[in-house]
N, C-alpha and C positions, 0 to 999 in steps of 0.2 A: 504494500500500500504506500502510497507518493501522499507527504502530506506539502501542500501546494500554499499554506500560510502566508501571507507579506506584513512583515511586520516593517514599516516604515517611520523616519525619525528625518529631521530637517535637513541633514545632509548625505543620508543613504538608504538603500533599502538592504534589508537582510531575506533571504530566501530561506527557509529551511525546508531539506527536502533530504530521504532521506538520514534523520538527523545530523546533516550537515549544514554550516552557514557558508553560506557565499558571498562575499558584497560586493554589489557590485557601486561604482563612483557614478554618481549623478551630475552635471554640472554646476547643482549647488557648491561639490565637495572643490570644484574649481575657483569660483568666484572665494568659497572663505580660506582659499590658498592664496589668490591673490590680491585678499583683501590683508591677509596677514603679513605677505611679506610686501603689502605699500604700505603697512603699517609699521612693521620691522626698519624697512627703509627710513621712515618719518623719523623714528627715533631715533637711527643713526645719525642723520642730516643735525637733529637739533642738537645732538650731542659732540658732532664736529663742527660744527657754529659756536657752540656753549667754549668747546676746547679751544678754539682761536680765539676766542672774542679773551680770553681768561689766558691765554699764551701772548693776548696781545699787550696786556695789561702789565703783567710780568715785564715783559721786556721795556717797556715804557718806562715802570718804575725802575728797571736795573736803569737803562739808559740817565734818567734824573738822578737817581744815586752816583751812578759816576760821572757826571756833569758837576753835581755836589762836591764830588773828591777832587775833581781836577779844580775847581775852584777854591778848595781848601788847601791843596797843596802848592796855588799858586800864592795864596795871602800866604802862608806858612814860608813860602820861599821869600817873599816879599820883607816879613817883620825880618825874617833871621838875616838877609841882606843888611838890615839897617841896623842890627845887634854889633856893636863895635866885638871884635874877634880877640878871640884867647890872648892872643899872639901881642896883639899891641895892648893891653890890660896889663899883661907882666913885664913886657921888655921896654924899655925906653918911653913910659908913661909916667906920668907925677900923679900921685896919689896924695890926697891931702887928710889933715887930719889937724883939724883941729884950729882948721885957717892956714896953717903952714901947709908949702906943698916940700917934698920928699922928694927927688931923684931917687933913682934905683939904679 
């Protein structure tokens, strides 16, 4: 005896016949294949949009930070230029003390 049943659901039919299942694909089983990978897609796009937008940022702020540093090491070269040097502080300077000045 053939038992001829259709048990049917929104994206296939199942046969049992028998008792065996067979399924066979519907072109529903299509459409939620490729609703799922334009969906798949969607969230990759916004997630490589999301990563540059946030790599963009990053490099922005590096970029500013080292504009910062080059700027810091240029006042830093600037004061220590106009810092009178070791050299002339010990040798051949007058140092005073006390209103008299001192030869060395």
């Amino acid at each position: 005896m053939t038992d001829t049943r259709t048990l049917s659901s929104s994206s296939s039919t199942t046969n049992h016949v028998n008792g065996t299942n067979t399924v066979s694909s519907l072109p529903s089983d299509l459409n939620n294949i490729n609703d799922l990978t334009a969906y798949v897609n969607t969230i990759f796009r916004q997630m490589e949009e999301r990563f540059l937008a946030a790599s963009d940022q990053v490099m922005n702020r590096m970029n500013e930070l080292g504009r910062k540093i080059d700027t810091l090491e240029s006042n830093l070269g600037d004061i220590i230029s106009h810092l009178p040097s070791e050299e002339s502080t010990t040798t051949g300077s007058s140092q005073s003390i006390t209103g008299t000045t001192i030869q060395q």
